[in-house]
C-alpha positions in Angstrom: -15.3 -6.7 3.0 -14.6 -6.1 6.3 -11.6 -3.9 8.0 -9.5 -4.5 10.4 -7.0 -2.2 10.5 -3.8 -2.9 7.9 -3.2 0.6 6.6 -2.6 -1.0 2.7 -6.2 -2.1 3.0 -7.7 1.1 3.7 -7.8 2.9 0.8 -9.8 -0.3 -1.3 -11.9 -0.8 1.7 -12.7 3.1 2.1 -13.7 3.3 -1.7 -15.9 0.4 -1.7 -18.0 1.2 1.2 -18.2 4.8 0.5 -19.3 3.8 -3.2 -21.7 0.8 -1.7 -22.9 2.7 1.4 -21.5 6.0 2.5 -23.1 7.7 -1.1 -26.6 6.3 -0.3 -29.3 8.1 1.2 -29.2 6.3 4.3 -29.8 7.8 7.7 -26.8 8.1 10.0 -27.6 5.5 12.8 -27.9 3.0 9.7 -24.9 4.4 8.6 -23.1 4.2 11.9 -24.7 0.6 12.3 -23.1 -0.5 9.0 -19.6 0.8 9.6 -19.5 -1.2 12.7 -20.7 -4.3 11.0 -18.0 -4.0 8.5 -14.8 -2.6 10.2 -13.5 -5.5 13.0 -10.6 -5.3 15.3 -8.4 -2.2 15.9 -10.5 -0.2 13.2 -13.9 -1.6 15.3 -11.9 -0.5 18.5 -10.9 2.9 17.8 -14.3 4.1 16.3 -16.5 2.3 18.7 -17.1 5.2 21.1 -18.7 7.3 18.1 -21.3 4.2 17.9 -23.1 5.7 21.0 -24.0 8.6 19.0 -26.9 8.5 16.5 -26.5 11.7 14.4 -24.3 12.4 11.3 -21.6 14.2 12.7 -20.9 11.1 14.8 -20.3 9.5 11.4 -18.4 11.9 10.0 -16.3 11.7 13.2 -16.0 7.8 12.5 -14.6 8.5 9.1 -12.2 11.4 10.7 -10.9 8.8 13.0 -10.6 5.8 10.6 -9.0 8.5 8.4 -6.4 9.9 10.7 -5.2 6.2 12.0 -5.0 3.8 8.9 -5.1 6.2 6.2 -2.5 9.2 6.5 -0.1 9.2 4.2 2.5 8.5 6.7 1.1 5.9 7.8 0.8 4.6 4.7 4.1 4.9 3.9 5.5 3.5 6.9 3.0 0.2 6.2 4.9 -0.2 2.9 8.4 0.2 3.7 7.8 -2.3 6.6 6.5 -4.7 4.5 9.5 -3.9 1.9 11.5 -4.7 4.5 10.1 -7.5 6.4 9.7 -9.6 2.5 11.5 -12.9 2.2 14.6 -13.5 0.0 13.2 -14.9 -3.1 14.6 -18.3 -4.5 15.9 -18.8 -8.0 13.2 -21.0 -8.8 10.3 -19.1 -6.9 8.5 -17.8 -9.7 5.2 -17.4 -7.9 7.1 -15.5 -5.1 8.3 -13.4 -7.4 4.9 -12.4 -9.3 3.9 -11.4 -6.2 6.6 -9.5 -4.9 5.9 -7.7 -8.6 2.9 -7.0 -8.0 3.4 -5.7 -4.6 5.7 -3.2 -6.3 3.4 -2.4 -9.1 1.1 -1.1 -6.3 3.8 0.9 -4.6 4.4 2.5 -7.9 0.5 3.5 -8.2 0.4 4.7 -5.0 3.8 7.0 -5.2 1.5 9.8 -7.1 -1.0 10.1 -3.8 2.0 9.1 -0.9 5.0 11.2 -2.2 6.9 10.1 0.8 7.5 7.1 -1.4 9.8 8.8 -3.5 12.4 8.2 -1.6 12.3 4.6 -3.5 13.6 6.7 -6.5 17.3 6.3 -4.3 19.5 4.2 -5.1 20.3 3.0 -1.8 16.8 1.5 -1.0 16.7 -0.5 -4.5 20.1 -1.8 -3.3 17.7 -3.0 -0.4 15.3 -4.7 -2.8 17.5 -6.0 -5.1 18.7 -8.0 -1.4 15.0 -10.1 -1.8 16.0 -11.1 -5.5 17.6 -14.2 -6.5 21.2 -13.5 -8.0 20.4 -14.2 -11.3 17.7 -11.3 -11.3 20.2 -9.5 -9.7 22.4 -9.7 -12.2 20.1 -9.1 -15.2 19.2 -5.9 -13.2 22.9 -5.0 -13.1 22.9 -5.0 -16.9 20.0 -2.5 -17.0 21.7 -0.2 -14.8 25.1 -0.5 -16.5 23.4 0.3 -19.8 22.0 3.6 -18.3 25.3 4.1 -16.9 27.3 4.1 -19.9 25.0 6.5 -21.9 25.5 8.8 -18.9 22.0 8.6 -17.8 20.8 8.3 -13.9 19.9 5.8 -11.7 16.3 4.0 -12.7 14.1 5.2 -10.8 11.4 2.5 -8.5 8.6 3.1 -12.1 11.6 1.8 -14.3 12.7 -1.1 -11.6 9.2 -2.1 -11.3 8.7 -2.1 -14.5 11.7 -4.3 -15.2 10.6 -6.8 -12.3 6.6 -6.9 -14.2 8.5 -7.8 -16.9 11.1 -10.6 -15.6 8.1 -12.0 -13.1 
């Protein structure tokens, strides 16, 4: 596939080409040439000045560069809490809406282990935010959990246990 820049793309696209392309014994012009063909917009843009180069630190430089701008951790981070944030309300009937917004979680929880800034989803506070996208009936059904925890003096769920709970009702 190609890239174009969305930092919660990065990591998948990074894998596949390094496992398709980047583990090959390929010279680095064709290297360079075959990053170019598959990265398109702002990725394209920011690594387009190492294209004049031929040689394999010039490639390596590429990777530094796509590296430092799509896939820091903070950047990362701050691609999934905007699109936490930015997610429509989903309906009661919405079903489909809400598999995905599931899923969406289910990958936040997978990538908690390697972004640890995420951990601030553990809070309370931000699930409050997330339970704002659910319909009230999951809302309430969530309550329940929570109350359950609460009365055998355990803590708040944390974001594995609420996505877990969201798989579940989705």
């Amino acid at each position: 596939s190609t890239f174009s820049g969305d930092p919660l793309q990065f990591v998948k696209w990074k894998r596949t080409f390094e496992g398709l392309i980047g583990q090959k014994r390929i010279g680095a012009c064709d290297k360079l040439a075959l990053l170019e063909r598959y990265t398109a917009g702002e990725a394209a843009e920011c690594i387009e000045g190492m294209l004049y180069r031929s040689d394999e630190e010039a490639y390596h430089d590429a990777w530094k560069l796509l590296n430092e701008r799509f896939g820091h951790p903070s950047i990362v981070l701050n691609a999934f809490r905007r699109k936490l944030a930015t997610w429509p309300k989903i309906g009661p009937r919405e079903y489909l809406a809400l598999r995905k917004f599931s899923d969406f979680l289910i990958a936040i929880d997978n990538a908690m282990m390697h972004i640890p800034g995420l951990q601030i989803l553990n809070d309370e506070e931000e699930n409050k935010k997330l339970l704002q996208k659910l319909p009230d009936w999951l809302i309430t059904k969530w309550g329940g959990v929570v109350a359950d925890r609460d009365s055998k003096n355990l803590s708040y769920p944390s974001f594995h246990q609420f996505s877990d709970f969201m798989s579940t009702q989705a």
